[in-house]
C-alpha positions, 0 to 999 in steps of 0.5 A: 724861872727857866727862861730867866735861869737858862741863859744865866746858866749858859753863862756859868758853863762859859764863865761861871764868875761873871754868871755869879755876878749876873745872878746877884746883880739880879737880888734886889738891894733890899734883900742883902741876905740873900745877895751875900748868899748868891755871891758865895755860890762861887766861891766858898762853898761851906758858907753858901751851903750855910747860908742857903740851908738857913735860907731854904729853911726859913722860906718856903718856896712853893711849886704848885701845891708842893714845898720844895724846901725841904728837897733843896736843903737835902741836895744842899747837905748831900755830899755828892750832890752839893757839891755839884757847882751846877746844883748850887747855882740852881739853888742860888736862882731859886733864891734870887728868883724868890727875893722879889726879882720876879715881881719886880721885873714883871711890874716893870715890863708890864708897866714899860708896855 
């Protein structure tokens, strides 16, 4: 995720609607959930705190042998840190990047070389 994530964040620090934009470009079209969801990370941050959690809680997202679910569900819920818009873009990654972008991309470029 981080060599996809980071110019996406430096994006967000400069101008965070167009990387909200970017990151949901990214979501494949199928996924509509999970585009809705990632549009929201600018906006209203009730509704993308909702939606994510309900996300989060519904598909395990694995690194390594650890789930960590469950860990940004909690920094979702938490007051000090989902409020935090940074914490809420990587959330949103994290979901792009789960919806089937990775192997998507991955295929393409493996099949463009």
């Amino acid at each position: 995720i981080s060599e996809r994530f980071y110019p996406i964040y430096l994006e967000f620090l400069t101008d965070p609607s167009e990387a909200v934009r970017t990151l949901s470009d990214l979501v494949p079209a199928a996924q509509n959930e999970v585009r809705t969801t990632v549009a929201l990370v600018g906006g209203d941050r009730r509704a993308f705190i909702k939606r994510a959690v309900a996300w989060f809680e519904a598909h395990e997202v694995r690194v390594g042998d650890q789930s960590i679910s469950r860990w940004l569900v909690d920094g979702l819920r938490n007051r000090d840190i989902g409020t935090l818009d940074r914490f809420r873009l990587l959330a949103a990654a994290v979901m792009t990047m789960m919806s089937g972008y990775t192997a998507d991309h991955e295929s393409t470029t493996e099949a463009d070389s």
